[in-house]
Backbone as numpy.savetxt, mean C-alpha at the origin, in Angstrom:
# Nx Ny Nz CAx CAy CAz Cx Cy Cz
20.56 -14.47 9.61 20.66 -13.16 8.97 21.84 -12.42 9.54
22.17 -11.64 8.96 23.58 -10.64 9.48 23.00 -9.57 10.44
23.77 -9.26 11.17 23.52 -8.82 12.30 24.09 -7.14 11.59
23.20 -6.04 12.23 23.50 -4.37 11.34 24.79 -4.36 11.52
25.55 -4.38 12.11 26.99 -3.96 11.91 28.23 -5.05 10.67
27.26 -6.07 10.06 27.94 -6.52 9.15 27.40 -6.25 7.56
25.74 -5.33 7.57 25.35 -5.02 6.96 26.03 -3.87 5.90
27.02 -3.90 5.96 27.93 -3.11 4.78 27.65 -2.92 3.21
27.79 -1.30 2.66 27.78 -0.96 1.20 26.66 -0.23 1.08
26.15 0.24 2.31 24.98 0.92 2.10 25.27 2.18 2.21
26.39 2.73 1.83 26.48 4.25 1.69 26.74 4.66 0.41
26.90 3.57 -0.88 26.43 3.97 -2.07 25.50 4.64 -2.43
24.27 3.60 -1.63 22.55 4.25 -1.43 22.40 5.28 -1.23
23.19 5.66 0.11 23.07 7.15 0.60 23.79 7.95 0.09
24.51 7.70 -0.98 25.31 8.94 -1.89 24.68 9.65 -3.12
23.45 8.66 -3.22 22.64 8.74 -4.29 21.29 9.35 -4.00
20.86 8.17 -2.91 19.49 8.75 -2.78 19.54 9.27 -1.34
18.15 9.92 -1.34 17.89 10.73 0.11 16.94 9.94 0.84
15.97 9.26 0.32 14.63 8.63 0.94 14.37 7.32 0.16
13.83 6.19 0.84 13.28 5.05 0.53 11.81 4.73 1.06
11.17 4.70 -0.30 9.36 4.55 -0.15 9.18 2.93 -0.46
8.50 2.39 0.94 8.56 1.13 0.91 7.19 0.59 1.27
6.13 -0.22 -0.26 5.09 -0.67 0.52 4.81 -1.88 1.19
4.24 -2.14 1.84 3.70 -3.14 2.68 3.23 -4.78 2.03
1.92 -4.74 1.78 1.61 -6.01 1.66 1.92 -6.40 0.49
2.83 -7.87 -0.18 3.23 -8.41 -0.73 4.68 -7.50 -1.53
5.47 -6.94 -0.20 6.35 -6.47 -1.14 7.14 -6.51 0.46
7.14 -5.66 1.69 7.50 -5.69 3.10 7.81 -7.19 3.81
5.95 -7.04 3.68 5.93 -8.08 4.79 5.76 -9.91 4.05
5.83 -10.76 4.70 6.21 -11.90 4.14 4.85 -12.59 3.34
4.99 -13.76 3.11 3.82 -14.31 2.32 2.43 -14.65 3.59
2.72 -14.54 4.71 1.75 -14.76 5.57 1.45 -13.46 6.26
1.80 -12.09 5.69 1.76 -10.67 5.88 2.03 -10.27 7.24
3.43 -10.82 7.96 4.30 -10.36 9.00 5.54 -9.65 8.45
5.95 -9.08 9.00 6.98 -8.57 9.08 8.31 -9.46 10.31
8.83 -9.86 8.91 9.69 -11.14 10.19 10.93 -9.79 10.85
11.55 -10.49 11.67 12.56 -9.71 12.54 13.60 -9.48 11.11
14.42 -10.40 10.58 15.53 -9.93 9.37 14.90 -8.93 8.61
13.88 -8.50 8.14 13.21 -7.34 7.21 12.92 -6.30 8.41
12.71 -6.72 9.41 12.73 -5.06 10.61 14.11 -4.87 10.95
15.34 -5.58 10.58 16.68 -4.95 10.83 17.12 -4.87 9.39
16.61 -5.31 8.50 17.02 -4.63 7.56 16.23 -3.28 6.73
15.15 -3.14 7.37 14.67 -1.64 6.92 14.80 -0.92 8.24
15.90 -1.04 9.39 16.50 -0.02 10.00 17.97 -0.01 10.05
17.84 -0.12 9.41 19.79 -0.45 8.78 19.60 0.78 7.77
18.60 0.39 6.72 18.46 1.63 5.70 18.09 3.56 6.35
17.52 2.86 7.67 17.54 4.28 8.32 18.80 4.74 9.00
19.16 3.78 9.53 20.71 4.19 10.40 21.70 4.71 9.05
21.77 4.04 7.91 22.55 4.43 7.14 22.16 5.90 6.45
21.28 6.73 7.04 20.82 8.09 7.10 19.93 8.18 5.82
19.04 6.79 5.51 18.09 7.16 4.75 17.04 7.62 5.17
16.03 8.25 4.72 15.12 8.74 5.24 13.67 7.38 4.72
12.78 6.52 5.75 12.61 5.16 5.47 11.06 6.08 5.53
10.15 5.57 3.96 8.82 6.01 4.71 7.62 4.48 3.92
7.05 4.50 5.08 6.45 3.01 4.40 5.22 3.99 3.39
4.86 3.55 2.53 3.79 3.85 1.66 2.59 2.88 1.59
1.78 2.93 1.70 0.65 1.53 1.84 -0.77 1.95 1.03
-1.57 1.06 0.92 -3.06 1.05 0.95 -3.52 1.39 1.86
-3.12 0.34 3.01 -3.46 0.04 4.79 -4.33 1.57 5.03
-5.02 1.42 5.86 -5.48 2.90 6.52 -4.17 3.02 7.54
-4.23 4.19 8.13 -2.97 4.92 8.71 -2.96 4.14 10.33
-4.12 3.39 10.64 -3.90 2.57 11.73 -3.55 1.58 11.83
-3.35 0.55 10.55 -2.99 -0.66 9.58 -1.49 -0.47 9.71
-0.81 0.61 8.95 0.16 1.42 8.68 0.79 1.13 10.05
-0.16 1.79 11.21 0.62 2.39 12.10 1.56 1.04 13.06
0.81 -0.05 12.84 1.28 -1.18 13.46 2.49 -1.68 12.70
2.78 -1.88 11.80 4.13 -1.85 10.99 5.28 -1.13 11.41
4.46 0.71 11.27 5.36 1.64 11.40 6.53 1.40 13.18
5.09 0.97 14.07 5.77 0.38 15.64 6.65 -0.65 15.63
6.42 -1.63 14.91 6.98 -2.74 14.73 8.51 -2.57 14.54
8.66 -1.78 13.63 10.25 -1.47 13.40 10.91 -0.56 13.95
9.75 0.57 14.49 10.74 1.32 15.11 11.08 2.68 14.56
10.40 3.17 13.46 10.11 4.01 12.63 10.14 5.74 13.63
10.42 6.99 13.31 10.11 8.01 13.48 9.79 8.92 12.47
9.52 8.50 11.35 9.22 9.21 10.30 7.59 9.48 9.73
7.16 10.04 8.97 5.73 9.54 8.82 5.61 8.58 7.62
4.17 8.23 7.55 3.80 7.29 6.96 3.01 7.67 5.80
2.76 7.09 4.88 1.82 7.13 3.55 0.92 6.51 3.81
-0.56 6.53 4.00 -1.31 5.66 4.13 -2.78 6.01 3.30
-3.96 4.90 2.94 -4.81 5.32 2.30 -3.95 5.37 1.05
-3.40 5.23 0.25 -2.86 5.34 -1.19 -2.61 6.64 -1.12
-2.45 7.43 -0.65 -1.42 8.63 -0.35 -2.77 9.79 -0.25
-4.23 8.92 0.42 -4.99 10.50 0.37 -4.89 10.87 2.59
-3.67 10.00 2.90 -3.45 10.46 4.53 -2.13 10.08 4.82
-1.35 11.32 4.62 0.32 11.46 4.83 0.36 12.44 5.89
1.23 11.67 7.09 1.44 12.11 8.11 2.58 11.23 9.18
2.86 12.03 10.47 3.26 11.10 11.73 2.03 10.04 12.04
2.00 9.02 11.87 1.09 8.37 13.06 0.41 8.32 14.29
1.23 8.77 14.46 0.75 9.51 16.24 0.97 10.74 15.89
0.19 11.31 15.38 -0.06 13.26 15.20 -0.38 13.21 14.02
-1.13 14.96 13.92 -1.54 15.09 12.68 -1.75 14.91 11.37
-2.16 14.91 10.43 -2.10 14.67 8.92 -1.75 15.71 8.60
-0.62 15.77 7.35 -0.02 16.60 6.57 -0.86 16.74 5.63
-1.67 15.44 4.61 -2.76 15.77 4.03 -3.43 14.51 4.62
-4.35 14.76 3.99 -6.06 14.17 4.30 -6.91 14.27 3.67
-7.02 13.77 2.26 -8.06 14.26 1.22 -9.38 12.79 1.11
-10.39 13.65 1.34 -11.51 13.16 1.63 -12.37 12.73 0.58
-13.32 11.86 0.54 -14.03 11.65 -0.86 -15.13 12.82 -0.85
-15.21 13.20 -2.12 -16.38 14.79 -2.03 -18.12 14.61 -1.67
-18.01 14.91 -0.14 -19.32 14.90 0.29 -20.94 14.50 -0.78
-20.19 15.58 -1.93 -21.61 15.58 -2.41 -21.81 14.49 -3.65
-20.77 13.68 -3.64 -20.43 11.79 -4.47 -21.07 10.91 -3.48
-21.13 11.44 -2.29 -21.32 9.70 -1.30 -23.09 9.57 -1.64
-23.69 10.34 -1.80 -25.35 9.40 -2.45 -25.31 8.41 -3.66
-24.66 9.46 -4.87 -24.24 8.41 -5.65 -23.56 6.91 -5.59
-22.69 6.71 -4.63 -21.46 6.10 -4.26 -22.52 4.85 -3.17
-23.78 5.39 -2.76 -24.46 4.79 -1.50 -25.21 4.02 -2.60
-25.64 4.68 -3.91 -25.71 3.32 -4.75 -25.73 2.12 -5.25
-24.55 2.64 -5.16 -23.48 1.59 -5.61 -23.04 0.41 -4.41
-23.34 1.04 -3.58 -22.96 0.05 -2.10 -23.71 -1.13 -1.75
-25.39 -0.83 -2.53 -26.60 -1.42 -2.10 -26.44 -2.56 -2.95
-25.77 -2.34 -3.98 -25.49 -3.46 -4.83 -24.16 -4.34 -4.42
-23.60 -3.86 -3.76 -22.07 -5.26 -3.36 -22.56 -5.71 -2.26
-21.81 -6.76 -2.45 -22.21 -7.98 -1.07 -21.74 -7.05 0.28
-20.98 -6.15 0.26 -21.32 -5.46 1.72 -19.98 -4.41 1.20
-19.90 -3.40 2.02 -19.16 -2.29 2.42 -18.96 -1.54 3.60
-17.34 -1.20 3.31 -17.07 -0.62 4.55 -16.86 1.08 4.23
-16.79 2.14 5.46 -16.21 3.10 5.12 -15.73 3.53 5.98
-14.89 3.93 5.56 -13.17 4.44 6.02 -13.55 6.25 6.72
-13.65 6.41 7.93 -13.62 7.70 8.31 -12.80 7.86 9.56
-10.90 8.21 9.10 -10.06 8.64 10.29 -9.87 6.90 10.68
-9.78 6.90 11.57 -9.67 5.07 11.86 -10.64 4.11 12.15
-11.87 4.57 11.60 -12.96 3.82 11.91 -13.33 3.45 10.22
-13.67 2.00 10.38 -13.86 1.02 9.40 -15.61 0.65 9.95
-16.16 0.83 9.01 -17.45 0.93 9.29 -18.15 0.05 8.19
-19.30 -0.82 8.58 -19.65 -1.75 8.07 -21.28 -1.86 8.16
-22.55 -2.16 7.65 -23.78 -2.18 7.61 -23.74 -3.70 8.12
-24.46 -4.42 8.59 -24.91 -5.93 9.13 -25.88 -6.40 7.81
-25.08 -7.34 7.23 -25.57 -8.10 6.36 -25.37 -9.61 6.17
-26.46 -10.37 6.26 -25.69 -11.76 6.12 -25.17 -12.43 5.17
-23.84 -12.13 5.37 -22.84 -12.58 4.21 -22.11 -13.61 4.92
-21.43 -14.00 4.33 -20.86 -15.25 5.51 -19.25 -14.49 5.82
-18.55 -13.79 4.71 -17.43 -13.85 5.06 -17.53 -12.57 5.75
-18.78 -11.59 5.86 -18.82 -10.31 6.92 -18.30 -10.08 7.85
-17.89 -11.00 8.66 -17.46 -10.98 10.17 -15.89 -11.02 10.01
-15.57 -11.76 8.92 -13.86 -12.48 8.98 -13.47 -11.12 8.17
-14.43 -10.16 7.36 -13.69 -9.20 7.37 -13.46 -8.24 8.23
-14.63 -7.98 9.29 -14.80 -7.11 10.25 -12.98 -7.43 10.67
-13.07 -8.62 11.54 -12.10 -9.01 11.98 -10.48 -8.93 11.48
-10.68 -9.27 10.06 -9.44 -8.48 8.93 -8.75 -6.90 9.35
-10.14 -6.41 9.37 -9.47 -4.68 9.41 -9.35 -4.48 10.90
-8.94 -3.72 11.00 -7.53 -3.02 11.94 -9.07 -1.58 12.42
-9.96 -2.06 13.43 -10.59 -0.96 13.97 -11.66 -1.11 13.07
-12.04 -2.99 12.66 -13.51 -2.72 11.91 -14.67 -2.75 12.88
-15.84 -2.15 12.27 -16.88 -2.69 13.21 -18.12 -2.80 12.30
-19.50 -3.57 12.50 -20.22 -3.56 12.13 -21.29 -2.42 12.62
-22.30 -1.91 11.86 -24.01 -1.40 12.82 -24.99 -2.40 12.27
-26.11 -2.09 13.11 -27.37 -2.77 12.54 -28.09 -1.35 11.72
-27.69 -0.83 11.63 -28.49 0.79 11.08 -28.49 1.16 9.89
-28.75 1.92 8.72 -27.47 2.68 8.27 -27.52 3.77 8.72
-28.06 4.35 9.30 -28.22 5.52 10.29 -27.09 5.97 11.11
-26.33 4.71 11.45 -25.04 4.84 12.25 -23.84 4.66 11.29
-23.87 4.61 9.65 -22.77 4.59 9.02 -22.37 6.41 8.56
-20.80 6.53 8.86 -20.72 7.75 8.59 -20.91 8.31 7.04
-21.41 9.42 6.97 -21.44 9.89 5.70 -20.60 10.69 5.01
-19.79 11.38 5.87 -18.95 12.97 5.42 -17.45 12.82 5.89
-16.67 13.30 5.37 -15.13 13.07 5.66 -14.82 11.72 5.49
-15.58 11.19 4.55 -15.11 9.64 4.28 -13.52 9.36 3.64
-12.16 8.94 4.01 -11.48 9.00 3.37 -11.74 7.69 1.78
-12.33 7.06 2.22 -12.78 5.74 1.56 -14.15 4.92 1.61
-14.27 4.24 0.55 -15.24 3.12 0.87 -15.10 1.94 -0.44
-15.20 1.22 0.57 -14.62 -0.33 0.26 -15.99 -1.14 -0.30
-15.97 -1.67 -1.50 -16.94 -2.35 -1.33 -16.68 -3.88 -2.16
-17.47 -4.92 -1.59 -16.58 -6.56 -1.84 -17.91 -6.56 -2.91
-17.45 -7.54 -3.69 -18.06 -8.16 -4.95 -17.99 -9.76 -5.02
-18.53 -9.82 -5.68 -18.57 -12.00 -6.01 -17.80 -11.90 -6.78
-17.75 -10.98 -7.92 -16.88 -11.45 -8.86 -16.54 -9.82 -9.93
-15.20 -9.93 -10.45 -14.49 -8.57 -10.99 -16.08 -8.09 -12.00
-16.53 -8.60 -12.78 -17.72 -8.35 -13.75 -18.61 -7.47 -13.15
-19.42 -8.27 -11.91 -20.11 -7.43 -11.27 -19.84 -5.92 -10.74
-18.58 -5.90 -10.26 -17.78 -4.69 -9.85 -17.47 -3.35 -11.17
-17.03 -4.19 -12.14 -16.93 -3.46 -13.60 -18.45 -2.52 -13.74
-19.68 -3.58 -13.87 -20.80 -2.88 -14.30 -21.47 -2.12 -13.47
-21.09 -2.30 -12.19 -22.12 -1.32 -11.06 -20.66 0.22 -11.51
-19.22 0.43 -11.56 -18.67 1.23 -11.87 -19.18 1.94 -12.82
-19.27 1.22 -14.01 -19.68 2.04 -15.69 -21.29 2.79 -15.47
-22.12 2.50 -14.56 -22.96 2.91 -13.98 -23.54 4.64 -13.16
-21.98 4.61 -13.10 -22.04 6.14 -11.97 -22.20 6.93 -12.70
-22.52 8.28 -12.41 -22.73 9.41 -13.23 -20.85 9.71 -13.71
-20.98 10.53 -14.31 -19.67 10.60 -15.06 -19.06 11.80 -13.83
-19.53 12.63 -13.39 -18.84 13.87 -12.43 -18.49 12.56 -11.24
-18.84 11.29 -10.93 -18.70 10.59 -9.29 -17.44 9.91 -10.55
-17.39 9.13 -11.43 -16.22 8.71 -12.27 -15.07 10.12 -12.28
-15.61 10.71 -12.26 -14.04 11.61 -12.72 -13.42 12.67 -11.36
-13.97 12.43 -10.53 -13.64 12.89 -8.93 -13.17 12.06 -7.78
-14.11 10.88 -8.40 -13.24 9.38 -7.49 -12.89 8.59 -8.53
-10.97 7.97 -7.48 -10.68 6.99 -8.38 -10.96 5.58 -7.63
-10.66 4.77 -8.33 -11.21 3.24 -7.89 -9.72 2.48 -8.13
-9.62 1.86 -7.16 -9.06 0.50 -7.27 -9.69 -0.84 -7.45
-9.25 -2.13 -7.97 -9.70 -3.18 -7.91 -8.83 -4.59 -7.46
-8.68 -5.33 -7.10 -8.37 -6.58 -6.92 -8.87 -7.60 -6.48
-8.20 -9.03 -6.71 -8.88 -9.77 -5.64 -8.44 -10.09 -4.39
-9.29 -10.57 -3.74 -9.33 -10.29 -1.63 -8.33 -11.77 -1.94
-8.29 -12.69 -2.63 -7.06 -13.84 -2.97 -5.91 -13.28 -3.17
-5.38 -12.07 -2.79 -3.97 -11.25 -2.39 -3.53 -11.68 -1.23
-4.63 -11.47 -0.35 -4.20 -11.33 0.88 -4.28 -12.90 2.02
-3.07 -13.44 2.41 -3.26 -14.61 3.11 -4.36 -15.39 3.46
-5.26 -14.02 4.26 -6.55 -14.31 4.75 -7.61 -14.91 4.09
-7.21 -14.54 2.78 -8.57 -14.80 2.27 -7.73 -15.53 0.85
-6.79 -16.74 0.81 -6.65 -17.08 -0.48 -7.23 -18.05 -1.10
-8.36 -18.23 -0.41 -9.65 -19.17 -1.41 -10.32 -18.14 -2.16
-9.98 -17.22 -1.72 -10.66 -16.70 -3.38 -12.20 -16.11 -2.86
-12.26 -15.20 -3.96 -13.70 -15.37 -4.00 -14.52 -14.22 -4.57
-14.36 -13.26 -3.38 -14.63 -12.00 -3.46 -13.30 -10.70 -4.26
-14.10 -9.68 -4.87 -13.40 -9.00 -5.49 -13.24 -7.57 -4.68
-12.43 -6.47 -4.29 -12.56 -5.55 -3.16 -12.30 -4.30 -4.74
-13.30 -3.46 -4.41 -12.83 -2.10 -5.05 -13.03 -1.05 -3.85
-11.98 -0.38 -4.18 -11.69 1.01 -2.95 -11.98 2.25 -3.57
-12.61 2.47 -3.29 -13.02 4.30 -3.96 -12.81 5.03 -3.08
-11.67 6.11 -3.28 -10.88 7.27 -2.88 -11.56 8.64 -4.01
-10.59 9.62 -3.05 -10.76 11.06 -3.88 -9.71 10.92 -5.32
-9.85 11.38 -6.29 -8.93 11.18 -7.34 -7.92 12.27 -7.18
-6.47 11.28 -7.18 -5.41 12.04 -6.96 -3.99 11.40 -7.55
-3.18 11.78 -7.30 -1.90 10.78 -7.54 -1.61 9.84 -7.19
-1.97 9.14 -6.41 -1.89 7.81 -5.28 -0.77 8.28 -4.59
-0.23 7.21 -4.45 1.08 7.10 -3.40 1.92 8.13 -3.79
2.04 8.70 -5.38 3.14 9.30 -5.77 3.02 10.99 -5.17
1.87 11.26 -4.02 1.52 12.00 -3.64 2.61 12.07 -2.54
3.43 11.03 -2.24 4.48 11.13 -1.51 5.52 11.91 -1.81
5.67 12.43 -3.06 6.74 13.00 -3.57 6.39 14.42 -3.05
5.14 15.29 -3.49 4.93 16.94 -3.13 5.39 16.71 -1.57
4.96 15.81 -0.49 5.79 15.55 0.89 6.78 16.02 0.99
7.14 15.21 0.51 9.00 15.00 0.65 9.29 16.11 0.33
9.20 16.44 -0.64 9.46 17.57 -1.28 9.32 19.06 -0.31
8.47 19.29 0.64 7.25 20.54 0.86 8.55 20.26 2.36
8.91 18.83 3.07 8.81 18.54 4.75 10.30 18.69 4.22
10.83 17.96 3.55 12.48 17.64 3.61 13.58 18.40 2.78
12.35 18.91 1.42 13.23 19.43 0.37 14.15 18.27 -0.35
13.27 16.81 -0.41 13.73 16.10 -1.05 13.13 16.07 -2.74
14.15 15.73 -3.80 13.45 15.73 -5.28 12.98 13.90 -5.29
12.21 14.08 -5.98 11.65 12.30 -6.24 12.91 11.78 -7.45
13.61 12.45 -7.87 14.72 11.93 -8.32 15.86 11.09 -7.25
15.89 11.51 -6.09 16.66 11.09 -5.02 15.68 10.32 -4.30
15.00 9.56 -4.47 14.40 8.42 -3.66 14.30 6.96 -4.42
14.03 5.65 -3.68 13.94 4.91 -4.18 12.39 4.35 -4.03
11.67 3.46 -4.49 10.45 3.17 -4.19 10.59 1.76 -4.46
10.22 1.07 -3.38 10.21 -0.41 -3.83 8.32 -0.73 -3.71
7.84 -1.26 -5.17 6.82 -2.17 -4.63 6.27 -3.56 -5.56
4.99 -3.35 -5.75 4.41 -4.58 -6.28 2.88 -4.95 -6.83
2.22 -3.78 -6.28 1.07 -3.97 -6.88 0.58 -2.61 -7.78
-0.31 -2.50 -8.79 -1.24 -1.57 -9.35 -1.03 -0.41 -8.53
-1.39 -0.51 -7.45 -1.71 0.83 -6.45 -0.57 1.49 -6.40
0.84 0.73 -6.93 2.07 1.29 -6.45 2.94 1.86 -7.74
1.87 1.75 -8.93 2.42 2.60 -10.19 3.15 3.47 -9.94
2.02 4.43 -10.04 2.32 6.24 -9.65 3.57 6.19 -9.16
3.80 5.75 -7.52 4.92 5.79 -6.85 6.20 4.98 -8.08
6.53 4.12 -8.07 7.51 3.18 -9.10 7.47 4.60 -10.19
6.74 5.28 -11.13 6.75 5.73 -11.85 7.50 6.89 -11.70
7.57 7.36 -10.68 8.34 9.05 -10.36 9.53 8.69 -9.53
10.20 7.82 -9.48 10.84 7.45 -8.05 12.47 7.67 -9.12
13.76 7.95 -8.39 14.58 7.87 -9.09 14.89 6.66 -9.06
14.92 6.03 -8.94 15.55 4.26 -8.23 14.10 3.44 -8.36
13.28 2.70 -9.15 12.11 1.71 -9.32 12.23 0.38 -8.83
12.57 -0.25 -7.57 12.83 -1.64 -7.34 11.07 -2.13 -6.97
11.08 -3.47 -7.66 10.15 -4.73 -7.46 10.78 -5.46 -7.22
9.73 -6.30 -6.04 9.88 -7.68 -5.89 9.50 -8.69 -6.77
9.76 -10.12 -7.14 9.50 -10.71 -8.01 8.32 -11.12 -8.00
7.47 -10.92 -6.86 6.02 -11.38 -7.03 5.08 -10.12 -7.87
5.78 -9.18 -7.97 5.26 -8.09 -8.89 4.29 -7.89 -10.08
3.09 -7.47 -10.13 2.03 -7.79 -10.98 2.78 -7.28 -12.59
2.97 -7.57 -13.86 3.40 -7.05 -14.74 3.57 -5.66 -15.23
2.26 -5.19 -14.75 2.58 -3.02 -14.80 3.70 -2.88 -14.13
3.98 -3.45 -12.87 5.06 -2.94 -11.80 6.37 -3.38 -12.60
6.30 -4.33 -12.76 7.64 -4.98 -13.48 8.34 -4.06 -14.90
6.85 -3.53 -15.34 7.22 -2.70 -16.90 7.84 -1.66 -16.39
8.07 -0.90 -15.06 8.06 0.26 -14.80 9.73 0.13 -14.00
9.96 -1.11 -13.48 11.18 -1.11 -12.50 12.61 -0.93 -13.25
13.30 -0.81 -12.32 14.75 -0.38 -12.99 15.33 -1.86 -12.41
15.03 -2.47 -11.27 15.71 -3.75 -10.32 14.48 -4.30 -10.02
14.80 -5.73 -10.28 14.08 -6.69 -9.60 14.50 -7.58 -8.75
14.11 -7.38 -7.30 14.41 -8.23 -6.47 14.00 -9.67 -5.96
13.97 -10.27 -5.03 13.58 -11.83 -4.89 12.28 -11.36 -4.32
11.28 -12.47 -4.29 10.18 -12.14 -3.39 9.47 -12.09 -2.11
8.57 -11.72 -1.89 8.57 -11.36 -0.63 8.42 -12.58 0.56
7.96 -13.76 -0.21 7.68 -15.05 0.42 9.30 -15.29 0.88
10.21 -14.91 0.07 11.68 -14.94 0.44 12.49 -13.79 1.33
11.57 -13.15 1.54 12.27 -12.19 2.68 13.21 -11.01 1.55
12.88 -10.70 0.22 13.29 -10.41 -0.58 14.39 -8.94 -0.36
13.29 -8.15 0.12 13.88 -6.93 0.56 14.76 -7.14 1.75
15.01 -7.96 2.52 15.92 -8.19 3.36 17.40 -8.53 2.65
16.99 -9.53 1.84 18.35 -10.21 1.13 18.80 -9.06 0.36
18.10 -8.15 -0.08 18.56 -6.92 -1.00 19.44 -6.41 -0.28
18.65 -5.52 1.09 19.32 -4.94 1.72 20.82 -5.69 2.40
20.73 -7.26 2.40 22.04 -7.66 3.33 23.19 -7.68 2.46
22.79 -7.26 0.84 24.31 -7.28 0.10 24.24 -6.44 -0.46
23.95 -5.11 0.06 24.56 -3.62 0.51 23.43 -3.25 -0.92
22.32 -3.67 -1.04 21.36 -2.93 -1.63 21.79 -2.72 -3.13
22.33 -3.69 -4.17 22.97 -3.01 -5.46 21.89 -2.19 -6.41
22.13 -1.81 -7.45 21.14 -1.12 -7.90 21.48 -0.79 -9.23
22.01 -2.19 -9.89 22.07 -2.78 -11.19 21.97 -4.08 -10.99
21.48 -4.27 -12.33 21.05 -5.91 -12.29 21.68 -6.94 -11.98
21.64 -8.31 -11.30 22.54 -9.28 -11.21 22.17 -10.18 -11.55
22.64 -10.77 -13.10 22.31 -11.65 -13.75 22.69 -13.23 -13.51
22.38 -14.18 -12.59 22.85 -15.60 -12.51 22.83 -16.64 -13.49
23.70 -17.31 -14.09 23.70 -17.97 -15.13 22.59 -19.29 -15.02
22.83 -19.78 -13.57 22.29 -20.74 -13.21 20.54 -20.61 -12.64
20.34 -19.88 -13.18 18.59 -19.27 -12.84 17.87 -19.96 -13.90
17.34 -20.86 -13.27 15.97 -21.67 -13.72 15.03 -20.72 -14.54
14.71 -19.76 -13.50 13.11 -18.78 -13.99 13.77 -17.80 -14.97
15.15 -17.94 -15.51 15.44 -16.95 -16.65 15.02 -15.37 -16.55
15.24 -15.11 -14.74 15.06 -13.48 -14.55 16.39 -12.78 -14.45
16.49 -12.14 -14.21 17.34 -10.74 -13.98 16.98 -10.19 -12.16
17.54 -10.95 -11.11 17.36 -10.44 -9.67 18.77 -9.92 -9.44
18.24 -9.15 -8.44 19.24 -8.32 -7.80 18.94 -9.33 -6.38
């Protein structure tokens, strides 16, 4: 890889834009969800070149925060799908919580998935159930733990709660289920846990229920409120569902090529993927930000 001082052309970027919103898993970090050394000098190259670098994630803000160390970061972070924007080490700028008086309803719904976690501040909280893959998720999250209780699961200031499924169907019908005020106050995510390295046998389906808000694109009132940046002057690179919103308001829309098709409908550049160190190679030939069409391209895309 090129070493930052041969990393040249990146002050186009900075003539244009002010900030780069960059998410994490399957767009950052590689196909085995590290962050190799060439993608940590090339997303501080984009900071030295006086961008303002903010990772945006799913991750909870302690998930986040190990990334954010990794490179070397002083900026804050997006984390939770943008309901906990802040420094990492200090306060939350926001912090929007799921509404106290949803989590009975929501406890429902829990009794029915093969297990759940909930998300309160950095504690990942889990009921003891014998599931088999229970433990390998404990172990997955970043500050999980199990109880034998539910007595000891938190109830209030929940930023989240996670709950795994056998299969997307099941997850669909326990949703269509809720009262309509717990549907229209929390939003839901869905995918399958076959995203993530750990788990690509498949299997289980994860929906995340948050407070309903903008997602990530909640990064923009930030920027906006801390820096006096417009979301016209930023770029957003990502790749999954969760990373609409953001791609959607961003002045600059880059995906990676592993990009689920919403993301792709929405981008202005498509880059290589992340199994390829994608955002690195972007960044090492000064970041262009029109298309570069190769004649000799097999997969008949359009990469930058």
């Amino acid at each position: 890889f090129l070493p930052l001082a041969m990393i040249a052309g990146l002050h186009h970027l900075r003539e244009r834009f002010d900030a780069v919103l960059l998410d994490l898993d399957g767009t950052l970090l590689d196909g085995s969800g590290r962050l190799t050394e060439r993608t940590r000098r090339a997303v501080r190259s984009l900071r030295d070149a006086g961008l303002l670098v903010v990772l945006c994630t799913g991750r909870s803000m302690v998930g986040a925060r190990i990334v954010w160390a990794e490179i070397g970061l002083d900026t804050p972070c997006v984390a939770f799908n943008g309901a906990w924007i802040g420094a990492p080490d200090g306060p939350p700028w926001r912090y929007a919580t799921l509404p106290d008086e949803h989590v009975p309803a929501l406890e429902e719904l829990e009794a029915r998935a093969a297990f759940s976690f909930r998300h309160q501040a950095d504690r990942k909280v889990a009921l003891l159930r014998p599931h088999p893959l229970l433990q390998r998720v404990v172990g997955w999250y970043t500050g999980g733990e199990a109880v034998p209780e539910a007595t000891e699961l938190p109830s209030q200031d929940l930023l989240r709660i996670s709950m795994f499924f056998e299969d997307r169907g099941a997850q669909d019908a326990v949703w269509a289920e809720a009262p309509e005020a717990v549907r229209g106050d929390v939003h839901r995510e869905v995918f399958p846990m076959s995203l993530f390295p750990e788990f690509r046998e498949g299997g289980l389906w994860l929906g995340e229920f948050q407070c309903r808000s903008q997602g990530k694109a909640e990064a923009y009132g930030f920027l906006a409120a801390r820096y006096g940046i417009d979301a016209s002057r930023t770029v957003a690179v990502g790749v999954h569902v969760n990373d609409l919103t953001m791609l959607a308001g961003a002045g600059l829309a880059v995906c990676v090529d592993n990009a689920v098709p919403e993301a792709r409908a929405l981008a202005d550049l498509v880059i290589g993927p992340h199994d390829e160190e994608g955002v690195a190679s972007w960044v090492e030939r000064g970041a262009p930000i029109e298309r570069e069409c190769g004649g000799d391209d097999e997969r008949e895309r359009c990469v930058s």
